[in-house]
C-alpha positions as CSV (number, residue, x, y, z in Angstrom):
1,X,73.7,-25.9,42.8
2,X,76.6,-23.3,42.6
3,X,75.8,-23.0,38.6
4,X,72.3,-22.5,39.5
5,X,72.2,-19.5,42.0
6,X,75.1,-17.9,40.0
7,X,72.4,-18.4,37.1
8,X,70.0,-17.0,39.2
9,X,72.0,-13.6,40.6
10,X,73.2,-13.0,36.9
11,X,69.2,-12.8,35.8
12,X,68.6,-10.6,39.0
13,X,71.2,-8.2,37.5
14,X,69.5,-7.8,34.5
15,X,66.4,-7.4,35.2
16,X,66.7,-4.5,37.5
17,X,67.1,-2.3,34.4
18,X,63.3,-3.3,33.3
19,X,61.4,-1.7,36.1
20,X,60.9,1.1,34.0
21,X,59.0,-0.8,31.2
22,X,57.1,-2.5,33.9
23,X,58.7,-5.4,35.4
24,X,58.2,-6.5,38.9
25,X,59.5,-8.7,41.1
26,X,57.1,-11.2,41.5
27,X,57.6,-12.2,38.1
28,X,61.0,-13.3,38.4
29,X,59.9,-16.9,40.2
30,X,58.0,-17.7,37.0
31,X,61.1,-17.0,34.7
32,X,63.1,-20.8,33.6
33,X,66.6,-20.5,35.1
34,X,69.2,-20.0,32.1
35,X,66.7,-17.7,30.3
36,X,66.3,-13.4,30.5
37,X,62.9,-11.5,30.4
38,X,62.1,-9.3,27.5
39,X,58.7,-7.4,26.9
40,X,57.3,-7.8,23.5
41,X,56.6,-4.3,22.0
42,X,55.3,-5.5,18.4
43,X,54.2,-8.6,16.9
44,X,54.7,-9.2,13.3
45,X,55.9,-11.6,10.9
46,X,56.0,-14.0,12.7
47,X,58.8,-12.8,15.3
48,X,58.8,-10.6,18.0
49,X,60.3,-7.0,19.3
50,X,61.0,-7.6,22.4
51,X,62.7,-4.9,24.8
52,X,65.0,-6.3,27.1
53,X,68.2,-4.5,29.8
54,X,70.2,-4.6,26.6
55,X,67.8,-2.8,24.4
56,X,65.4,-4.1,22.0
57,X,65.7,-7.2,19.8
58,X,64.0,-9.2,17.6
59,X,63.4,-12.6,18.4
60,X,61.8,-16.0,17.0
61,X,58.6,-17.5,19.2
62,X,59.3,-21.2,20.1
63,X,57.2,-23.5,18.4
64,X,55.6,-24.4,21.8
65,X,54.3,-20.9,22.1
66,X,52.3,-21.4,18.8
67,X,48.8,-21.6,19.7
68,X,45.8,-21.8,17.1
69,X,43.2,-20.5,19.5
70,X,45.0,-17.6,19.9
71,X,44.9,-16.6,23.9
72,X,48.3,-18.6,24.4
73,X,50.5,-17.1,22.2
74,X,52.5,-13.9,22.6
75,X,51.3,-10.5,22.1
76,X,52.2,-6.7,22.4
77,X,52.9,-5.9,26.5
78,X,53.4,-9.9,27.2
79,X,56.2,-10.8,28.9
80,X,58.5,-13.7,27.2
81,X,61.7,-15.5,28.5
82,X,64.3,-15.6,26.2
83,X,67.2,-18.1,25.2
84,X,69.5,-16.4,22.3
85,X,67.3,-15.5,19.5
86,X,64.1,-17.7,20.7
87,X,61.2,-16.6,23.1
88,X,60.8,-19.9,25.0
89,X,58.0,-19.0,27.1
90,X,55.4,-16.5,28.3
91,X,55.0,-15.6,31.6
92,X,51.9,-15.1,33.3
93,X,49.9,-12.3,32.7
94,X,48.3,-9.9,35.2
95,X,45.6,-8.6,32.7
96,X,44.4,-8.9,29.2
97,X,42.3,-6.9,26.9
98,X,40.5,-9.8,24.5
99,X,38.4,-10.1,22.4
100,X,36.4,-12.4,19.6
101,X,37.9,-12.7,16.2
102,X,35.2,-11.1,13.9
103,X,32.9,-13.7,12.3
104,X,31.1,-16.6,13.8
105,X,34.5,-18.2,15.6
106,X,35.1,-19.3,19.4
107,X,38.8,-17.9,18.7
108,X,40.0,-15.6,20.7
109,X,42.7,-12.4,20.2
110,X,44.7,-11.1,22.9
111,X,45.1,-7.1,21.8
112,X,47.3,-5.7,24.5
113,X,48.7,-7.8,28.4
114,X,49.7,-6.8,31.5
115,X,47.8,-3.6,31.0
116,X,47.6,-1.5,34.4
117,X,45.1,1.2,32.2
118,X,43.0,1.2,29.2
119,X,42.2,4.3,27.5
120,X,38.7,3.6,25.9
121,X,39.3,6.1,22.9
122,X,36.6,8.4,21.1
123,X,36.3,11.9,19.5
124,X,34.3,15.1,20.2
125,X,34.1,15.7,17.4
126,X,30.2,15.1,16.1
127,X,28.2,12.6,18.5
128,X,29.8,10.2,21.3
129,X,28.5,6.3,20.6
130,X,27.1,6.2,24.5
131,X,26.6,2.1,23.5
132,X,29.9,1.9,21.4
133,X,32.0,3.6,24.5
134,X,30.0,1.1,27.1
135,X,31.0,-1.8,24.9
136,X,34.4,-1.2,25.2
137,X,34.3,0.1,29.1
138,X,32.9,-3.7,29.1
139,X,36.0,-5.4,27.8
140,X,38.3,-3.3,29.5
141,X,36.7,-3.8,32.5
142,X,36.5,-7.5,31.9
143,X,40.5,-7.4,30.9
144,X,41.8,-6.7,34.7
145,X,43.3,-3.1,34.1
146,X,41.4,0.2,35.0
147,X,39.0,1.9,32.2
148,X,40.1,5.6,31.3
149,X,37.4,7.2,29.3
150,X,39.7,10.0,26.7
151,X,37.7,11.9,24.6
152,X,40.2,13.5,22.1
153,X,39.5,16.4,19.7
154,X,38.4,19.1,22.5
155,X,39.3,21.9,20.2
156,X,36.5,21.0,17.9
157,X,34.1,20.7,20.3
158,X,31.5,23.8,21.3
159,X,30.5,22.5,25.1
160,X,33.3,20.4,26.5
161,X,32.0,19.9,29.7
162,X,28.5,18.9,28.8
163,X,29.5,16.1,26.5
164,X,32.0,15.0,29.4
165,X,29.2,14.6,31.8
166,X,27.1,13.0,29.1
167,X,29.6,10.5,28.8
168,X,30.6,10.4,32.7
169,X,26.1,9.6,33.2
170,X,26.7,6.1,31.8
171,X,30.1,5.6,32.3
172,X,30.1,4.5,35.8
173,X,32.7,4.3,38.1
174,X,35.0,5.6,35.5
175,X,37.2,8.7,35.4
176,X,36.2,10.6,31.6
177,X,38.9,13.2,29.9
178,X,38.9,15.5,27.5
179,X,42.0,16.2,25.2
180,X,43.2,17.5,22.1
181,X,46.5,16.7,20.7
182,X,46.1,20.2,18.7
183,X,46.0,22.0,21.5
184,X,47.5,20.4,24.7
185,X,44.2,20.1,26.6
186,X,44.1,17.6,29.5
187,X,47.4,16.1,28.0
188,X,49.0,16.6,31.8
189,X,46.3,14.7,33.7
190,X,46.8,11.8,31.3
191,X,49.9,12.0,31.5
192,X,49.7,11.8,35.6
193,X,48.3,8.7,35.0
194,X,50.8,7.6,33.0
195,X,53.4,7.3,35.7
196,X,57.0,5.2,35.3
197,X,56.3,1.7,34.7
198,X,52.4,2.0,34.0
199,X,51.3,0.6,31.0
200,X,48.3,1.5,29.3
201,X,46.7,0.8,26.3
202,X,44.5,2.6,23.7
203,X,41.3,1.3,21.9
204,X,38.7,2.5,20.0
205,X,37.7,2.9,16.8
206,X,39.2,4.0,13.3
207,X,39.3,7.7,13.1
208,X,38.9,9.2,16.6
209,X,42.5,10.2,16.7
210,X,44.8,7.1,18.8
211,X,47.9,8.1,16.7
212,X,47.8,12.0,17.0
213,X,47.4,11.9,20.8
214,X,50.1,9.0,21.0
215,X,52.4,11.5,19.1
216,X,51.2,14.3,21.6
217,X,52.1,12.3,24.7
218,X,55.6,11.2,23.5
219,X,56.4,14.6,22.2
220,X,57.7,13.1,18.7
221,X,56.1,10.8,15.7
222,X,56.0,7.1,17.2
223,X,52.3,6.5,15.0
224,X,51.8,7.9,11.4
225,X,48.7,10.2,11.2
226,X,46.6,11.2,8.2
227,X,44.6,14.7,7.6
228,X,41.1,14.7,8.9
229,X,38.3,14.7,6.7
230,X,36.7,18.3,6.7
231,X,33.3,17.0,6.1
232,X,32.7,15.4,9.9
233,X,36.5,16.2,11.6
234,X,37.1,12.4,11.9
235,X,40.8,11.4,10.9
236,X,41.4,8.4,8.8
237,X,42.3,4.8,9.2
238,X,46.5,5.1,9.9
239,X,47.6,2.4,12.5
240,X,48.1,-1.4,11.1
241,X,49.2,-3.0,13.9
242,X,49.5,-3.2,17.6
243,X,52.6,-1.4,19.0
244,X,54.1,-0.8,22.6
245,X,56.1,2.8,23.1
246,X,57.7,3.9,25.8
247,X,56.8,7.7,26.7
248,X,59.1,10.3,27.8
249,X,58.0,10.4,31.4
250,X,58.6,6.3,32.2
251,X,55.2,5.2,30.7
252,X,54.3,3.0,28.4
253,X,51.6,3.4,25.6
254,X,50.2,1.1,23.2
255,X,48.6,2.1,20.3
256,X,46.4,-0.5,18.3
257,X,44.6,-0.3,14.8
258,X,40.9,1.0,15.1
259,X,38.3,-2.3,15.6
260,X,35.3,-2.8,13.5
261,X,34.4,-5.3,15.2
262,X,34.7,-4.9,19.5
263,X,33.5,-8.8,20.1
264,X,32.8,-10.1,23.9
265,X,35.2,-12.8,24.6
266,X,33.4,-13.4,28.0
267,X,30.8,-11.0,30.4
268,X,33.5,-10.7,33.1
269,X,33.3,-7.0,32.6
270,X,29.8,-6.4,31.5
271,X,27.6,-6.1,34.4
272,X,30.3,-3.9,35.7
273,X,30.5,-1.6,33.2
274,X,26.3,-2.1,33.8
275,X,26.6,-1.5,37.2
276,X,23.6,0.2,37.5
277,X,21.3,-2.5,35.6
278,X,22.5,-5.3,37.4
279,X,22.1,-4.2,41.0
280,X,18.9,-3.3,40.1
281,X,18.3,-6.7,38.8
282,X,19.3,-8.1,42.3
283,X,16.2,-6.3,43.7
284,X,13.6,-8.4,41.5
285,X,11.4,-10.4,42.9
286,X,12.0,-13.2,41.0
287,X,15.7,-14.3,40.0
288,X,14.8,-15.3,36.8
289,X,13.0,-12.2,36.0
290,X,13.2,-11.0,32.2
291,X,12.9,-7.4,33.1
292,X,9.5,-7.5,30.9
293,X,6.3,-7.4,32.1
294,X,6.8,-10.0,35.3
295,X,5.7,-8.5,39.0
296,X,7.5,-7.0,41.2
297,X,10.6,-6.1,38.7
298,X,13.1,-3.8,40.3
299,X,14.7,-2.8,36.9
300,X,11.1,-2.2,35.2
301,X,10.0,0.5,38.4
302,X,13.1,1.8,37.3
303,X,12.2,2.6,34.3
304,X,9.0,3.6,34.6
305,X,9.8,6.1,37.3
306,X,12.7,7.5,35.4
307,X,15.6,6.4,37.2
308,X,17.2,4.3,34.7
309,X,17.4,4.8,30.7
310,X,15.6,2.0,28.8
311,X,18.7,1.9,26.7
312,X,21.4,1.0,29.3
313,X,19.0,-2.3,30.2
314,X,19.0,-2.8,26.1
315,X,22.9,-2.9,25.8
316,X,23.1,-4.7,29.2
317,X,20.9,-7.4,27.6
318,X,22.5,-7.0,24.0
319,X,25.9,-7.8,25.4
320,X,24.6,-10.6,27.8
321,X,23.5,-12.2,25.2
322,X,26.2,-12.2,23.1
323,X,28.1,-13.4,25.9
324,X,26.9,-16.1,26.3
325,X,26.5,-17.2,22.5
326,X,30.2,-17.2,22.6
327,X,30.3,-19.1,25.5
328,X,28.3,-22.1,23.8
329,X,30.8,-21.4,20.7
330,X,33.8,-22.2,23.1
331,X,32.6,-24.6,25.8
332,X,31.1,-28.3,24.8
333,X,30.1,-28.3,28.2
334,X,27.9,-25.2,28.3
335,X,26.7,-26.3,24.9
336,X,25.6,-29.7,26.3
337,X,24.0,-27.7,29.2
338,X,21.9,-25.5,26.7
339,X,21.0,-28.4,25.0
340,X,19.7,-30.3,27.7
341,X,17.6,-26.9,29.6
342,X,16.0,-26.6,25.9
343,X,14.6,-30.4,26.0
344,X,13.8,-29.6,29.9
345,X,11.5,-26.5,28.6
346,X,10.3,-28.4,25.5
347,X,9.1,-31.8,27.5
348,X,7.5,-29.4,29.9
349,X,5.4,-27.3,27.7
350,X,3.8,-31.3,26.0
351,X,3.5,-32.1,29.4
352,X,1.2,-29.1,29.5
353,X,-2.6,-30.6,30.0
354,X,-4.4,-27.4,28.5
355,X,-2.0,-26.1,25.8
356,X,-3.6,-25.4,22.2
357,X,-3.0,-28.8,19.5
């Protein structure tokens, strides 16, 4: 017993140091006695770069923390327990952004943990994606951590504040920024949010500038950058892989590669990020109304009347759907329960007595 509580106050001591790169106290019951926390900060190789009171190290996962589906294993802002040179375990996470490997696979990949922001990334510089930024406000929302819209490239923009409330209309509930890493623009108020111990991470696609603004917050080169193209002001694909910095002010940043491919892992996030569609759809008459031609549709009047863009209910739908086709990718049991509410509707249209032979 003696052995054990000295174990216990010597792992106390050393994790006092990690508040700063986010550590709280809560996690300590969930750490295996004999072992030390360390916060992975890149993933590659096949071993770890973990940050731990001693500085940062690079360690070997245990085999039992391989895992082929992907969510289970570690990744950048995870919390591990170590033993010597091994990560033995991973503690439990208080958010996650995931999403679907690209292709037609039930895998998952876990991009960035115990996330208190993400930064949903694009540039000012020629047309904001309205569908492509929702997308991602969908997934973040779904991940547990707070969306940050940051629109970067200010300085090449002609009427800041008009695209910022273009993007602010859809982007519900959800603070929007505009920055340039050229010029310092709205650097400070992302940087307020980026208070000691936060941890946020940055998505988006290639091009829209991730790197340059990670070098702007940290005051020094943590990402490589690449010239912009001249044609359209877009920068170039620079980042390979996911990486956890810690910022001059007590934050910490993670900068990942741009995504092709943003795929839902699950519609946790979507009808929030749809806020506006779905509580609409509450007002239906029916509860299995298709928001189509059906009576009484709340979401339809809306439409009609003005009040809600017929494009918002398209991505709501679009990422509903898709949704749920990776949910019958993933789970035999929804699969099974597709299966069986098919042959329900077939049976019942036979059953019909005047349908046309």
């Amino acid at each position: 017993m003696g052995g054990r509580r000295a174990d216990l106050r010597s792992t106390i001591s050393s994790v006092t140091h990690l508040s700063g790169i986010g550590w709280s106290p809560d996690r300590l019951e969930h750490l295996p006695v004999g072992t030390s926390p360390g916060r992975v900060a890149r993933v590659d190789r096949g071993r770890l770069s973990v940050l731990t009171a001693d500085g940062e190290r690079r360690v070997h996962p245990a085999a039992g923390l391989y895992d082929p589906d992907g969510i289970g294993a570690p990744a950048v802002g995870d919390w591990v327990a170590l033993c010597g040179e091994l990560a033995v375990a991973l503690l439990p996470r208080t958010s996650a952004f995931t999403r679907t490997v690209a292709g037609r696979t039930s895998a998952a990949q876990v991009v960035a943990a115990n996330l208190d922001l993400v930064f949903v990334v694009d540039a000012l510089a020629g047309p904001t994606r309205a569908r492509r930024v929702e997308r991602y406000l969908a997934v973040a929302w779904g991940s547990g951590a707070t969306p940050v819209v940051v629109l970067t490239k200010a300085d090449l923009c002609d009427d800041v504040a008009a695209a910022v409330a273009e993007v602010a209309e859809d982007a519900l509930g959800v603070e929007v920024l505009a920055v340039s890493a050229r010029t310092g623009e709205g650097l400070d108020a992302l940087r307020a949010l980026l208070g000691p111990g936060r941890t946020a991470a940055m998505v988006g696609p290639s091009g829209v500038g991730k790197s340059s603004l990670a070098n702007a917050l940290a005051g020094r080169e943590v990402a490589p950058t690449q010239d912009v193209r001249e044609a359209d002001g877009r920068g170039r694909h620079t980042t390979t892989s996911r990486e956890l910095h810690v910022m001059p002010g007590g934050g910490l940043l993670v900068d990942t590669p741009g995504m092709r491919e943003l795929g839902l892992y699950d519609d946790e996030g979507v009808d929030t990020a749809y806020a506006d569609v779905a509580e609409l759809a509450t007002e239906c008459r029916f509860r299995d109304c298709a928001h189509r031609t059906e009576p009484g549709c709340a979401v339809a009047a809306a439409i009609d009347d003005g009040r809600l863009d017929p494009a918002r209910l398209l991505g709501w739908r679009k990422l509903q759907a898709e949704a749920h086709r990776q949910l019958l990718r993933s789970d035999a049991r929804a699969r099974a329960a597709e299966h069986q509410r098919a042959k329900a509707l077939f049976r019942a249209y036979r059953s019909q007595p005047n349908r046309v032979r």
